[in-house]
N, CA, C and O atoms as CSV, one atom per row, in Angstrom:
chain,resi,resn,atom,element,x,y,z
A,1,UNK,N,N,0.984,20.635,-1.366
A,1,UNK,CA,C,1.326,19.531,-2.227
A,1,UNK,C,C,0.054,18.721,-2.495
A,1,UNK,O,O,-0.723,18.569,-1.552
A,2,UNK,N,N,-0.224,18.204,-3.649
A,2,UNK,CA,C,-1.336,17.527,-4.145
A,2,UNK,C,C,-1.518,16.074,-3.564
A,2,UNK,O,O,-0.630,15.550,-2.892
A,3,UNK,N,N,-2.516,15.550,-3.805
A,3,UNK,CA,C,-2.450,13.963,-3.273
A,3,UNK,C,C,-1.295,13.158,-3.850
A,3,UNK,O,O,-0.397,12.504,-3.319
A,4,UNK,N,N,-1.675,13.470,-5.346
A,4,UNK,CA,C,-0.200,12.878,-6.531
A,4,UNK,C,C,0.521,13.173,-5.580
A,4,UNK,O,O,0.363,12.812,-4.414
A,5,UNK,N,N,1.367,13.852,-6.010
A,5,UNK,CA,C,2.649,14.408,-4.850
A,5,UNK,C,C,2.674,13.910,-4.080
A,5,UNK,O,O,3.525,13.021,-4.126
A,6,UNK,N,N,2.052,13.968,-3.081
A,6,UNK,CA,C,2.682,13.375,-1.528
A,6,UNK,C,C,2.771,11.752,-1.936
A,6,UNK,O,O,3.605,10.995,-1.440
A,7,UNK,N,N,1.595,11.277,-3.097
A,7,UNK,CA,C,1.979,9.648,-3.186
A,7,UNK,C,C,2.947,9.317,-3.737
A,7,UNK,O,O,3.424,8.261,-3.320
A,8,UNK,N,N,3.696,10.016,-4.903
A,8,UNK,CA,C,4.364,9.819,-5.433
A,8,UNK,C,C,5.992,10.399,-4.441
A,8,UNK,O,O,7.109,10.100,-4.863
A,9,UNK,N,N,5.803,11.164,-3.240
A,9,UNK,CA,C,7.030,11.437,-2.640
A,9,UNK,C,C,6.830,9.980,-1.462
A,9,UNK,O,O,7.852,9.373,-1.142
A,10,UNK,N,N,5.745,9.624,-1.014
A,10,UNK,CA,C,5.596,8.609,-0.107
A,10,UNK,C,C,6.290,7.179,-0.423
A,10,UNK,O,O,6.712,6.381,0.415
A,11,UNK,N,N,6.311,6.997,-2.355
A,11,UNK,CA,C,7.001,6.224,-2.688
A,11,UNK,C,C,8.188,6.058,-3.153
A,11,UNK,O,O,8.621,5.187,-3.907
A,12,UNK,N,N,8.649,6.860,-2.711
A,12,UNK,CA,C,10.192,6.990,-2.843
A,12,UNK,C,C,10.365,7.012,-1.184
A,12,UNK,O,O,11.097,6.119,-0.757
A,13,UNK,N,N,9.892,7.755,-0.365
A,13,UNK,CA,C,10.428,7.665,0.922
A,13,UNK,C,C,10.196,6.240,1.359
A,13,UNK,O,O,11.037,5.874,2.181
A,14,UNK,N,N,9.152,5.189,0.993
A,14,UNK,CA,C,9.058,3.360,1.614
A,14,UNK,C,C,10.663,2.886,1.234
A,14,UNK,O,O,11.287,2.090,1.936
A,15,UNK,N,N,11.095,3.381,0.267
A,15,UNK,CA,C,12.094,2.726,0.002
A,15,UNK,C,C,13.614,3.422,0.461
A,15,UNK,O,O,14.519,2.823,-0.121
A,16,UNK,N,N,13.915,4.071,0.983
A,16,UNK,CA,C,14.385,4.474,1.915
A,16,UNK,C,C,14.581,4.364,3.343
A,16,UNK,O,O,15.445,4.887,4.047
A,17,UNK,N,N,13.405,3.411,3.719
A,17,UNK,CA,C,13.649,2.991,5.080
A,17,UNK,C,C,14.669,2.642,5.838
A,17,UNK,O,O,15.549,1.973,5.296
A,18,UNK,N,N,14.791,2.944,7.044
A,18,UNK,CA,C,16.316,2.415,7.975
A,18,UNK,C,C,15.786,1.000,7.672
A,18,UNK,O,O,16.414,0.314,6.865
A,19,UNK,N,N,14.964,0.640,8.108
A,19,UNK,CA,C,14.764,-1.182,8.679
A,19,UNK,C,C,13.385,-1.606,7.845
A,19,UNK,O,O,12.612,-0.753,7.409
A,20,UNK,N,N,13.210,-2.839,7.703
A,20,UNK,CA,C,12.101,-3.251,6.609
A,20,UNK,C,C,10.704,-3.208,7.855
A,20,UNK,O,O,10.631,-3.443,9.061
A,21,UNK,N,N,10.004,-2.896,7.086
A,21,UNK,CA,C,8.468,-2.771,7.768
A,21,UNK,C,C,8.318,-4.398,7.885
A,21,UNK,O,O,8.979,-5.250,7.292
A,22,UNK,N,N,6.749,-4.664,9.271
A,22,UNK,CA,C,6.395,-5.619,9.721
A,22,UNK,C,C,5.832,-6.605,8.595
A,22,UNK,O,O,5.493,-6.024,7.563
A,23,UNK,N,N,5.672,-7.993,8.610
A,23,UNK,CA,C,4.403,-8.159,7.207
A,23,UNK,C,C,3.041,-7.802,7.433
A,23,UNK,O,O,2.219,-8.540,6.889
A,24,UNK,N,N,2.652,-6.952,8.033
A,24,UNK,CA,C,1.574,-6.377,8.121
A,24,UNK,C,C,1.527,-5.613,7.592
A,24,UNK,O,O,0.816,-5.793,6.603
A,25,UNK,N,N,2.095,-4.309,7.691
A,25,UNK,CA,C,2.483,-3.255,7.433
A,25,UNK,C,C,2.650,-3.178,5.622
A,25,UNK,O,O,2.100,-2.425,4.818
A,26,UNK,N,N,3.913,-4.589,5.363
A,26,UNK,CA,C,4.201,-4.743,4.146
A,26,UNK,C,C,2.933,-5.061,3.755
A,26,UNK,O,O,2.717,-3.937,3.302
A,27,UNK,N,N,2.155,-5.501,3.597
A,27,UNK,CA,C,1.023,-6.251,3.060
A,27,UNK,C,C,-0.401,-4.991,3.092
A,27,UNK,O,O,-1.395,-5.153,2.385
A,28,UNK,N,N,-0.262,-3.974,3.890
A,28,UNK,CA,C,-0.980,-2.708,3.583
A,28,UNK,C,C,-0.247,-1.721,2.952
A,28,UNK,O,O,-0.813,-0.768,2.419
A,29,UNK,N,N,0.654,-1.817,2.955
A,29,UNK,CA,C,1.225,-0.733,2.083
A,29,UNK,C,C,1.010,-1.409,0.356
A,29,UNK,O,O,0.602,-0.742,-0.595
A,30,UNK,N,N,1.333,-2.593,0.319
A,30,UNK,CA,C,0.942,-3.830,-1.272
A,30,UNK,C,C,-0.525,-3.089,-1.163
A,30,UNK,O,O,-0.631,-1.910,-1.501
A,31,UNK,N,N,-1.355,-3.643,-0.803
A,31,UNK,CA,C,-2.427,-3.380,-1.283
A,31,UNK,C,C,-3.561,-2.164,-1.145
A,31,UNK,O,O,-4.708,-2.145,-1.591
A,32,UNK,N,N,-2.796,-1.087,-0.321
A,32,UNK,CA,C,-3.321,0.027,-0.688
A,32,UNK,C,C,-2.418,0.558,-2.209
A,32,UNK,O,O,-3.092,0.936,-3.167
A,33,UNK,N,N,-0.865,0.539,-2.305
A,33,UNK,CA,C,-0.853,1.057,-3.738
A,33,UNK,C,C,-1.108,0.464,-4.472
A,33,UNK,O,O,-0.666,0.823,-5.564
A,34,UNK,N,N,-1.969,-0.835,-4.467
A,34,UNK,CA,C,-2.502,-1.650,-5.679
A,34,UNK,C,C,-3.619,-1.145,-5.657
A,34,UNK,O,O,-3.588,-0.385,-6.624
A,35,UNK,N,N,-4.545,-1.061,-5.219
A,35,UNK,CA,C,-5.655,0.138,-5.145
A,35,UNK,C,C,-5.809,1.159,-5.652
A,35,UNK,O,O,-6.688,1.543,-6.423
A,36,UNK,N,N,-4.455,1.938,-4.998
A,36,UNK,CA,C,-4.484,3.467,-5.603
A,36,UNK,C,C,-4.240,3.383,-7.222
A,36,UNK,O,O,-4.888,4.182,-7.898
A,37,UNK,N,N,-3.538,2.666,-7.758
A,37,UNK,CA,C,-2.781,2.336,-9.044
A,37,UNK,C,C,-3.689,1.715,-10.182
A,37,UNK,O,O,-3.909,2.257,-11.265
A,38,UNK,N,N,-4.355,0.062,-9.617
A,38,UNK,CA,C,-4.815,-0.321,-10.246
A,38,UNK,C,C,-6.158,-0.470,-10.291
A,38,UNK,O,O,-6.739,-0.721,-11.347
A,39,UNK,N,N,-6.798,-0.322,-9.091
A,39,UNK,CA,C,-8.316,-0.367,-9.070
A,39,UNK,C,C,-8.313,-1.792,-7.800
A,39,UNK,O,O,-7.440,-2.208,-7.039
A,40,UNK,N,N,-9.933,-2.265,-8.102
A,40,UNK,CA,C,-10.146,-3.327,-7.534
A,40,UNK,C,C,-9.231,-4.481,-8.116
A,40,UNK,O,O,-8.752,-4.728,-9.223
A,41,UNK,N,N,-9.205,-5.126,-6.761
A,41,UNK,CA,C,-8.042,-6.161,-7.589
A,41,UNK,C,C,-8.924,-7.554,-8.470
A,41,UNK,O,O,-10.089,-7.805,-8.161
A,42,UNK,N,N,-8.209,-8.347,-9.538
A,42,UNK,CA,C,-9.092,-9.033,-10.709
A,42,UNK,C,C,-7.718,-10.149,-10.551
A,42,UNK,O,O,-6.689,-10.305,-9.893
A,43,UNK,N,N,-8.563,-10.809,-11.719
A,43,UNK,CA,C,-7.828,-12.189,-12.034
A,43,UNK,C,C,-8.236,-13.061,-10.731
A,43,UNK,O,O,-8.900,-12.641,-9.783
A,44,UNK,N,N,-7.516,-14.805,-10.934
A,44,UNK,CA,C,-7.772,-15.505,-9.463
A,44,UNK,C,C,-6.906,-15.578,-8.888
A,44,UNK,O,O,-5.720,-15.424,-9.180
A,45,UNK,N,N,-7.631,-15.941,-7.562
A,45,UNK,CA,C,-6.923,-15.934,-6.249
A,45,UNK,C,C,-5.878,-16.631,-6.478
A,45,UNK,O,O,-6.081,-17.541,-7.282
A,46,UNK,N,N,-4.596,-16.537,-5.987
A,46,UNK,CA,C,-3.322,-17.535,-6.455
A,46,UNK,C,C,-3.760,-18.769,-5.463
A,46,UNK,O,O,-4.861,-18.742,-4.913
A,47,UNK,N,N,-2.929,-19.747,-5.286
A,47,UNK,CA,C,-2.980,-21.122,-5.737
A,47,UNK,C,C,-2.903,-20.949,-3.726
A,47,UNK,O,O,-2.472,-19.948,-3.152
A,48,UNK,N,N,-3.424,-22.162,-3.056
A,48,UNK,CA,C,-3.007,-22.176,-1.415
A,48,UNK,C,C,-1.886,-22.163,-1.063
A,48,UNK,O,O,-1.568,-21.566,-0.034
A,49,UNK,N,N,-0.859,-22.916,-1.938
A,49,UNK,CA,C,0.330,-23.252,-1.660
A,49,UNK,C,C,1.100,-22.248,-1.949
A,49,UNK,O,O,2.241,-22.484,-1.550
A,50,UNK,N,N,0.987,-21.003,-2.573
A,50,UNK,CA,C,1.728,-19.729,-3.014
A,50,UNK,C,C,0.855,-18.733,-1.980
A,50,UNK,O,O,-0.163,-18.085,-2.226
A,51,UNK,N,N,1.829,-18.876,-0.399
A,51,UNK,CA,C,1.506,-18.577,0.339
A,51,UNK,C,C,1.444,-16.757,0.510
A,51,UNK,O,O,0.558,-16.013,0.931
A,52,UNK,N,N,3.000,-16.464,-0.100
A,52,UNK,CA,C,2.459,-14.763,-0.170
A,52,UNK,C,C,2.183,-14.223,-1.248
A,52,UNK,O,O,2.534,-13.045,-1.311
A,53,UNK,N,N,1.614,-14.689,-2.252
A,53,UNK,CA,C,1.386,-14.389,-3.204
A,53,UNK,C,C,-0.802,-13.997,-2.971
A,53,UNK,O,O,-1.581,-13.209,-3.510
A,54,UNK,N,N,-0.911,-14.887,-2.087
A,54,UNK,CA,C,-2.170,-14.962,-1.722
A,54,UNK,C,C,-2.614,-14.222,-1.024
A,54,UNK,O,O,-3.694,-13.647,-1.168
A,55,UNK,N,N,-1.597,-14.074,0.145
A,55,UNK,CA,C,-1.384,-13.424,1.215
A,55,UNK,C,C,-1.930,-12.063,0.436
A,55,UNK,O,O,-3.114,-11.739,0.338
A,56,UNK,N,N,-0.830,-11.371,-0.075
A,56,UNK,CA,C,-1.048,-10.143,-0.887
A,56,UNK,C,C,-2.374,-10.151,-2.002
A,56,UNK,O,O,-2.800,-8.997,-1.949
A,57,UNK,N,N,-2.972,-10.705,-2.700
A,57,UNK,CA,C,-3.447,-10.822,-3.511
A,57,UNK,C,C,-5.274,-10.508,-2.743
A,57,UNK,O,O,-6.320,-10.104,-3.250
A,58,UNK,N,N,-4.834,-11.013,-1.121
A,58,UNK,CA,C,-6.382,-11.038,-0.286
A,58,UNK,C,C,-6.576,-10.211,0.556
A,58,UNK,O,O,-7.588,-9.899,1.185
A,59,UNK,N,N,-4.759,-9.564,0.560
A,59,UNK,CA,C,-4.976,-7.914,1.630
A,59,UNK,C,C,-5.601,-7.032,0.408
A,59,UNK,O,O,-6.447,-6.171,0.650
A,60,UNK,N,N,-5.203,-7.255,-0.738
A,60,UNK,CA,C,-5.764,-6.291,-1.683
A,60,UNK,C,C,-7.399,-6.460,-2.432
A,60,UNK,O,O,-8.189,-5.656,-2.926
A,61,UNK,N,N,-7.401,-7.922,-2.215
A,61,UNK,CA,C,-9.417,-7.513,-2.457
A,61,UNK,C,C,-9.850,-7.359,-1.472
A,61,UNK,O,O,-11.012,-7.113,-1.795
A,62,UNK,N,N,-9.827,-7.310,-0.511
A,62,UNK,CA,C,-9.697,-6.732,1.138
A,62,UNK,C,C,-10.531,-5.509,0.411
A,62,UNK,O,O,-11.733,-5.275,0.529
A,63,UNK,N,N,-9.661,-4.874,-0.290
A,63,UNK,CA,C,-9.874,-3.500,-0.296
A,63,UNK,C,C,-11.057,-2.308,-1.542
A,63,UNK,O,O,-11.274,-1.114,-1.749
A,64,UNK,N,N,-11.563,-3.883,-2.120
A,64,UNK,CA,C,-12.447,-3.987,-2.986
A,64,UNK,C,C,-13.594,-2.334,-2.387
A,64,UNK,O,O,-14.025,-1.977,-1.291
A,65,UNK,N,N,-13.698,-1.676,-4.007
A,65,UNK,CA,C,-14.418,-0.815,-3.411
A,65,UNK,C,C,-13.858,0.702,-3.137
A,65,UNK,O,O,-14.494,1.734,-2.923
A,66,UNK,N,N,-12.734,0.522,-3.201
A,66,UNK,CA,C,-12.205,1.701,-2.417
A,66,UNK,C,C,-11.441,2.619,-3.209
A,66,UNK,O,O,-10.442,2.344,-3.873
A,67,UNK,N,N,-12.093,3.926,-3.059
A,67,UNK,CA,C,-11.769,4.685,-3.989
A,67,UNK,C,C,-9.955,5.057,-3.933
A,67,UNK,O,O,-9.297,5.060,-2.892
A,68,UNK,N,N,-9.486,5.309,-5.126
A,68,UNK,CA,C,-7.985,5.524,-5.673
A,68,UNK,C,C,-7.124,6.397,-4.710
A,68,UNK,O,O,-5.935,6.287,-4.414
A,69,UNK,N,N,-8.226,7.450,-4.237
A,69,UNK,CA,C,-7.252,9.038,-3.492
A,69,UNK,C,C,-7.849,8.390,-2.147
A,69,UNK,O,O,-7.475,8.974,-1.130
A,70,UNK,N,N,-8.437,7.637,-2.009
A,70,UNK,CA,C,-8.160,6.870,-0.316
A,70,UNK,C,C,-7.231,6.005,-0.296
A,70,UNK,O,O,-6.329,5.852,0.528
A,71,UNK,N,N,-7.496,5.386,-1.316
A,71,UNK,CA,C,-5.818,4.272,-1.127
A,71,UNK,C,C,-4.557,5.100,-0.781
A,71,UNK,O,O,-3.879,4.978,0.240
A,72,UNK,N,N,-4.383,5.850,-1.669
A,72,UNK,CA,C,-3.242,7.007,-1.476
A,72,UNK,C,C,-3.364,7.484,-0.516
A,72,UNK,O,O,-2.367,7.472,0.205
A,73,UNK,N,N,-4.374,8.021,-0.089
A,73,UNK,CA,C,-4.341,8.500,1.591
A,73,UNK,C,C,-3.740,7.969,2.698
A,73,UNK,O,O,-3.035,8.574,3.506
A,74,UNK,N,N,-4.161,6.379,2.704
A,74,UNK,CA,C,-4.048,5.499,3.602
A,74,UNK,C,C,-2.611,5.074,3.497
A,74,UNK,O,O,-1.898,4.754,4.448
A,75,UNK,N,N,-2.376,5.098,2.624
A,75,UNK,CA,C,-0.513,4.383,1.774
A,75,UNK,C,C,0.020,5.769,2.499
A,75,UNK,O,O,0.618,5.609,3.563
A,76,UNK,N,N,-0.162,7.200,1.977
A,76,UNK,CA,C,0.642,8.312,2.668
A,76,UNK,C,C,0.983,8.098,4.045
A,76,UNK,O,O,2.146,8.091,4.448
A,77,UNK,N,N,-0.310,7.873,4.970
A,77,UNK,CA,C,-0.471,7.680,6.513
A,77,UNK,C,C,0.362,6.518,6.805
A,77,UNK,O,O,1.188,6.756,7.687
A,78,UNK,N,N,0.393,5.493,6.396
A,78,UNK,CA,C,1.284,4.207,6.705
A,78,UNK,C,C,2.844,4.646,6.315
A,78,UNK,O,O,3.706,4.119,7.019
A,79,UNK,N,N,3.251,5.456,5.384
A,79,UNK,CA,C,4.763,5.732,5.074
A,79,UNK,C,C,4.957,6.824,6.334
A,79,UNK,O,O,5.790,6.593,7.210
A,80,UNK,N,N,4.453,7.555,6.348
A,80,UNK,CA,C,4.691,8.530,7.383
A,80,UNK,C,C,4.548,8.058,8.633
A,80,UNK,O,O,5.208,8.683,9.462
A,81,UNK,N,N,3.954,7.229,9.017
A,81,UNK,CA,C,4.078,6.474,10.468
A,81,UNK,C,C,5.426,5.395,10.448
A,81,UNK,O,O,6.023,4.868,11.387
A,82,UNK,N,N,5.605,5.317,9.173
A,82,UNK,CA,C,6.747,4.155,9.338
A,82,UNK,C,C,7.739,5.285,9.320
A,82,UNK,O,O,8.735,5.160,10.033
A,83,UNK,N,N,7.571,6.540,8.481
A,83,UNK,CA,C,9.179,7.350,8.687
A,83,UNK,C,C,9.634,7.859,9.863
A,83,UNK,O,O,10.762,8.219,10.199
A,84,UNK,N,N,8.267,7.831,10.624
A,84,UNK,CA,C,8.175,8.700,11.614
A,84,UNK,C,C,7.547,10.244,11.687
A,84,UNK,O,O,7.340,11.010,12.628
A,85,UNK,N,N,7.368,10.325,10.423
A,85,UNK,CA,C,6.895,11.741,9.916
A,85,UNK,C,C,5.173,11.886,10.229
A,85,UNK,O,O,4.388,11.014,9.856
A,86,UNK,N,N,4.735,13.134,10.975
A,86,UNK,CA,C,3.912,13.297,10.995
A,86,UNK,C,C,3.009,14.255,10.197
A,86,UNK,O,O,1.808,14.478,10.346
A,87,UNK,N,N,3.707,14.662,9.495
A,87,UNK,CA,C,2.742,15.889,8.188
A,87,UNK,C,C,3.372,14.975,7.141
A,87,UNK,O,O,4.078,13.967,7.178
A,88,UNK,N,N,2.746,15.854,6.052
A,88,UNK,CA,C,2.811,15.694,4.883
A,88,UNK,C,C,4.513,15.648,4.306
A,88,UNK,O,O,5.321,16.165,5.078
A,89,UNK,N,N,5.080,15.048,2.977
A,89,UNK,CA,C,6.404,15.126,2.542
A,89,UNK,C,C,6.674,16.333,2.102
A,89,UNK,O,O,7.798,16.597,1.675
């Protein structure tokens, strides 16, 4: 199965979960597929008081730099540790 593939089966399996992931977890899984999807992240930082909006917005320039099929990599590895799955979908 291709990188596509497994990202595109990885995102259908997040949403399937028995139980909701940690906000950690949530907040790497946000901003690695904002990565994989959109690139480096742009526009400004949201406002202090739009607490997860920021939150997310700073796990994802976090990630400034980082190529598309690593994001996907890293997003695959985080769904599969949350499914429990240890290979590929």
């Amino acid at each position: 199965m291709s990188i596509n593939e497994q990202f595109a089966a990885a995102q259908i399996a997040v949403k399937n979960l028995s139980e909701k992931p940690g906000n950690l977890d949530l907040l790497a899984l946000y901003a690695n597929f904002k990565q994989a999807t959109d690139g480096d992240a742009d526009g400004n930082r949201p406002n202090m008081t739009d607490f997860i909006a920021r939150a997310k917005y700073d796990a994802w320039a976090a990630l400034a730099g980082t190529a598309p099929e690593v994001a996907q990599e890293k997003y695959i590895e985080l769904v599969n540790r949350l499914t429990g799955q240890d290979s590929e979908f």
